[in-house]
C-alpha positions as CSV (number, residue, x, y, z in Angstrom):
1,X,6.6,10.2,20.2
2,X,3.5,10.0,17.7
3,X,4.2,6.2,16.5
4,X,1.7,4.2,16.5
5,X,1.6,0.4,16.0
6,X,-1.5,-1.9,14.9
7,X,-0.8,-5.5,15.2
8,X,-2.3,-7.6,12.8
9,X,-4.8,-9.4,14.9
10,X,-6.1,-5.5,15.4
11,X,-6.4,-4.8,11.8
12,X,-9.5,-5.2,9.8
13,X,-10.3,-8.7,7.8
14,X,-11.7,-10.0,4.6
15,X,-12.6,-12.7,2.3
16,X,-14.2,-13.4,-1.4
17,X,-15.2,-16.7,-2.6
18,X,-16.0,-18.2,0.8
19,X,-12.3,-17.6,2.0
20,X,-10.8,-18.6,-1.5
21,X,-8.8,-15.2,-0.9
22,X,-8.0,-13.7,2.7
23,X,-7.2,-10.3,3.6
24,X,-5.7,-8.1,6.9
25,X,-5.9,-4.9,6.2
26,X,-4.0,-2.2,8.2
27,X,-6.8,0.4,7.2
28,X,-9.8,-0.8,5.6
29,X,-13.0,0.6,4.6
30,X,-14.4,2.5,7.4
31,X,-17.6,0.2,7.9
32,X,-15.0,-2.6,8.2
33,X,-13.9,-1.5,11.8
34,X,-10.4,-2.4,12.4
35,X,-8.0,0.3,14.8
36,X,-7.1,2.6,11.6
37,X,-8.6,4.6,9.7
38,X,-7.9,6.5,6.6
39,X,-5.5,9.6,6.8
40,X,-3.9,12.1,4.4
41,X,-4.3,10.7,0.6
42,X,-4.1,7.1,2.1
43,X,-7.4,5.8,2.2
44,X,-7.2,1.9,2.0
45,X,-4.0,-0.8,2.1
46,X,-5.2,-4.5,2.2
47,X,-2.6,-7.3,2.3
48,X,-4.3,-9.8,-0.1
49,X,-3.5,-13.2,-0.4
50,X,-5.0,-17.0,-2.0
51,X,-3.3,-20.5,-1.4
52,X,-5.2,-22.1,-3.9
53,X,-6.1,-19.1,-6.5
54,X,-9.3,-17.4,-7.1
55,X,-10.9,-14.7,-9.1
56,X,-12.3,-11.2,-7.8
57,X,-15.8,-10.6,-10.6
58,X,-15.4,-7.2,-12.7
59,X,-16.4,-4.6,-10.8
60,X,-16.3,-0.6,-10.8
61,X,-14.1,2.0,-9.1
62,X,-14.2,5.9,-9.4
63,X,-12.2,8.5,-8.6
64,X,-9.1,6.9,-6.3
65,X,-5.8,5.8,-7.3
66,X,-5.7,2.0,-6.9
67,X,-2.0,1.1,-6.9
68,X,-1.4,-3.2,-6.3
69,X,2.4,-4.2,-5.6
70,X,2.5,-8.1,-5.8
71,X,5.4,-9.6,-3.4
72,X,4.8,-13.5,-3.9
73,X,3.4,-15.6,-7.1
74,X,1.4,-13.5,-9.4
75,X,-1.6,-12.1,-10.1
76,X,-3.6,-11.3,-13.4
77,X,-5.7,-8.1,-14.2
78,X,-8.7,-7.5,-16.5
79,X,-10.6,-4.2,-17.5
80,X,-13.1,-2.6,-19.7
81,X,-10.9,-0.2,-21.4
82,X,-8.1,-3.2,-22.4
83,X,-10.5,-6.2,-22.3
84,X,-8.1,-8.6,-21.9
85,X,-6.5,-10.9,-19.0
86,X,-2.7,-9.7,-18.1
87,X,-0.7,-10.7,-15.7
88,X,1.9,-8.9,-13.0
89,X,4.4,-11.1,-11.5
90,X,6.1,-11.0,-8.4
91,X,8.0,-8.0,-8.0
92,X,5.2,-6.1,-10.4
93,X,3.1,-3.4,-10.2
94,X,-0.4,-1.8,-11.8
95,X,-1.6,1.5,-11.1
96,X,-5.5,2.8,-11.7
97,X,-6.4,5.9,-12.1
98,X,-10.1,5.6,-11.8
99,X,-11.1,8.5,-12.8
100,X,-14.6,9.1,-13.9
101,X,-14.8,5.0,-14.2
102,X,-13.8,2.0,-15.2
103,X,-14.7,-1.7,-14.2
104,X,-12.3,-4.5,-13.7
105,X,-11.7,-7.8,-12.4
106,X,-8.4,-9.4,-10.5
107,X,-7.3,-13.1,-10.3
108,X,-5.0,-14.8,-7.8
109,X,-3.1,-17.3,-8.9
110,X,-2.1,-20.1,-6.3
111,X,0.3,-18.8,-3.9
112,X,0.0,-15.4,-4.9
113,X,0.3,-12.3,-2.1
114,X,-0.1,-8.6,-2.8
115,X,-1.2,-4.9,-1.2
116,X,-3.5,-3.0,-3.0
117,X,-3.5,0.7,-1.5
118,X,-6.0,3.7,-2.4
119,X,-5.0,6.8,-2.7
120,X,-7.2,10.3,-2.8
121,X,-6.4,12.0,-5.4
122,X,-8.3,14.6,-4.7
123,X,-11.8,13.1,-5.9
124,X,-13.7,16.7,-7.2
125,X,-11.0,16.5,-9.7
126,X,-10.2,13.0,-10.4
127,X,-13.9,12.4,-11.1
128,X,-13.0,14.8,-14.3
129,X,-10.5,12.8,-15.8
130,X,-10.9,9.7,-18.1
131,X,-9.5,6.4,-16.2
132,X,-6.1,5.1,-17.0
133,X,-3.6,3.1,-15.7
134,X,0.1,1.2,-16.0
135,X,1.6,-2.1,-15.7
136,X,5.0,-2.3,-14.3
137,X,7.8,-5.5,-13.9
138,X,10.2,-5.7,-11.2
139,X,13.2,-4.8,-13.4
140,X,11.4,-1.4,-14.0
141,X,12.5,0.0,-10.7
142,X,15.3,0.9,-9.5
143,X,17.7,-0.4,-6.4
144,X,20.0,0.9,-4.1
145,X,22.0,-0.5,-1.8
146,X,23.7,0.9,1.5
147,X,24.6,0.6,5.2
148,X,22.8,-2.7,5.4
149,X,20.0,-2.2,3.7
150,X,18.3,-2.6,0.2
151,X,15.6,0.2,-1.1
152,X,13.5,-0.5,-3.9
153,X,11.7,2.5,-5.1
154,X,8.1,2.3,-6.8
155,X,7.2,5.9,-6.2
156,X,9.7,8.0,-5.9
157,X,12.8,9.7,-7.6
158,X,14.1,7.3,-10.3
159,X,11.2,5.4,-10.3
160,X,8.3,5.6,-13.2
161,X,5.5,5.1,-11.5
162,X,3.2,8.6,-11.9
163,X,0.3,9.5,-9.7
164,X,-2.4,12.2,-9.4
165,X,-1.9,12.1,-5.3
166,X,0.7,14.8,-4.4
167,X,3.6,14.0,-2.4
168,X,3.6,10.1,-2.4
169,X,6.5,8.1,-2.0
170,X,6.3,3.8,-1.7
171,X,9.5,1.7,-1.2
172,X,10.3,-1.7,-0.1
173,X,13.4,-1.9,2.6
174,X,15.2,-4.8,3.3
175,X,17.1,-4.2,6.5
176,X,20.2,-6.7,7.9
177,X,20.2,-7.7,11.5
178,X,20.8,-4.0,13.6
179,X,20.0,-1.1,14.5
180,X,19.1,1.3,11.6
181,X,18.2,4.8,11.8
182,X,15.5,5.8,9.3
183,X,15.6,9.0,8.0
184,X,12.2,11.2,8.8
185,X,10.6,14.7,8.2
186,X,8.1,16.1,10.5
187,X,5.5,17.4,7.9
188,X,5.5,13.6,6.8
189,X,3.7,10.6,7.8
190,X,5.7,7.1,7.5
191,X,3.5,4.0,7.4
192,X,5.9,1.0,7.3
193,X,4.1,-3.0,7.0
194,X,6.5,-5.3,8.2
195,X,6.7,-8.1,5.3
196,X,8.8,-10.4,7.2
197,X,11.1,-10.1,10.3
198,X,11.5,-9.4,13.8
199,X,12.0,-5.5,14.7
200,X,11.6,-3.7,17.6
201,X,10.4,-0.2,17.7
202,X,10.5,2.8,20.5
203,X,7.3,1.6,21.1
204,X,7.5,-2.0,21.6
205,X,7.9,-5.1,19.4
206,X,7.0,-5.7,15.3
207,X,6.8,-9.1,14.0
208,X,5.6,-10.1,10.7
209,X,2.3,-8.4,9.0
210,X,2.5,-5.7,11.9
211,X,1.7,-1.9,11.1
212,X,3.8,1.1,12.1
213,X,2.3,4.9,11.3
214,X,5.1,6.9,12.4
215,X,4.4,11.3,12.1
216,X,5.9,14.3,14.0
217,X,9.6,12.4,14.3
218,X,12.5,13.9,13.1
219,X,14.2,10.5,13.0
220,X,13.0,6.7,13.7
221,X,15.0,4.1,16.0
222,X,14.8,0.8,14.7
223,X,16.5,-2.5,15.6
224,X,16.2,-5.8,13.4
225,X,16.6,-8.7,15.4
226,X,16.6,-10.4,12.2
227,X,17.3,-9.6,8.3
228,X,14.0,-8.1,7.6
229,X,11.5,-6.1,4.9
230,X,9.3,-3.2,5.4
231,X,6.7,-2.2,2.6
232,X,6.9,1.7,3.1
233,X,4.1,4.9,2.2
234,X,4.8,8.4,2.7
235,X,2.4,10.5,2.8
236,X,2.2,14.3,3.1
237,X,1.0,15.5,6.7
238,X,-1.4,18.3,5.3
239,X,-3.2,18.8,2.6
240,X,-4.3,21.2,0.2
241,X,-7.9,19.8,-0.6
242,X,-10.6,18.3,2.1
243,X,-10.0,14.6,1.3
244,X,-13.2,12.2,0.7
245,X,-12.9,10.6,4.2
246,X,-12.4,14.2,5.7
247,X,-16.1,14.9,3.9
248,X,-17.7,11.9,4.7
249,X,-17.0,12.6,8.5
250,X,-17.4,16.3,8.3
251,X,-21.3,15.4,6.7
252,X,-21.5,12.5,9.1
């Protein structure tokens, strides 16, 4: 079976403002070490999080996709194209595209926990393109309810969220005490954080803040031992350009 799981005391770590904000990140930055690294147009997912609130200085990006989901408190956002402080509460949403630049800075506000993900775009173009992005609420996307469990869709059909990186689907699932099957296709890779809960896998045992890459399967096994909430990535298995990890190793 090509599942893999990374528990979270083998992910990478990080910190601003003297430990103000923590992170665990499934995949970080390749000089960060950690067990993961960066794979199809998924190049970076940090789990973000302050007790007390603190503030990230402007800084630039170029070229990725940087999508932040926020899943507790809320967060607020500033930029040099807007130039203003905005905020995205729980349940919220911002995409950048980086384009060919843009600076910007992120607050934390007491209690608040979030992702932010990079995505590859496919840089030699991206690089072309002026930098934009989109604020989205909770209410903006939709829910669907079945067989025990609860899908919200950020990226994905019925949901407004538009990105440059091809094939990209992100959900949350909440799952019921159970065994679920989860549906799968083998030119797909499934990256599933486990939020909160208890789960265990095919491969052994999830418990909360746990990483599951899950490729090559033509259906996944799953059984909650508790009601519990997956944050979910698809990515396509191939693709059509040479991503920027792919270079960097390849000139390595």
């Amino acid at each position: 079976m090509a599942i893999t799981i990374t528990k979270k005391t083998d992910q990478a770590r990080g910190q601003f403002n003297g430990g103000e904000i923590l992170e665990n990140k499934p995949i970080g930055f390749p000089r960060e070490g950690g067990k993961l690294k960066p794979y199809s147009n998924l190049f970076y997912w940090s789990h973000a999080w302050s007790d007390e609130g603190s503030t990230i200085g402007l800084h630039p990006h170029q070229g990725f996709e940087i999508l932040s989901f926020v899943f507790e408190g809320q967060i607020e956002h500033y930029d040099t194209s807007d130039e203003k402080w905005k905020p995205i509460e729980k349940g919220g949403a911002q995409i950048i595209r980086s384009g060919n630049g843009i600076s910007h800075s992120e607050r934390l506000n007491s209690g608040a926990h979030m992702f932010q993900i990079w995505f590859d775009p496919n840089l030699s173009k991206a690089l072309e393109k002026p930098a934009s992005y989109n604020d989205y609420r909770d209410q903006d996307f939709p829910v669907e309810e079945k067989n025990g469990m609860k899908i919200k869709t950020y990226k994905g059909k019925g949901a407004p969220l538009m990105m440059d990186s091809p094939e990209v689907e992100i959900k949350e699932v909440s799952l019921e005490a159970g065994q679920h099957e989860m549906p799968t296709e083998e030119d797909k890779i499934y990256s599933y954080y486990l939020i909160e809960g208890e789960v265990e896998t095919p491969d052994g045992k999830l418990e909360a803040h746990d990483f599951l890459r899950v490729e090559s399967e033509s259906k996944l096994s799953l059984e909650m031992k508790e009601r519990s909430r997956f944050f979910l990535v698809v990515n396509p298995k191939k693709l059509d350009y040479l991503s920027y990890y792919e270079s960097a190793m390849a000139n390595a």
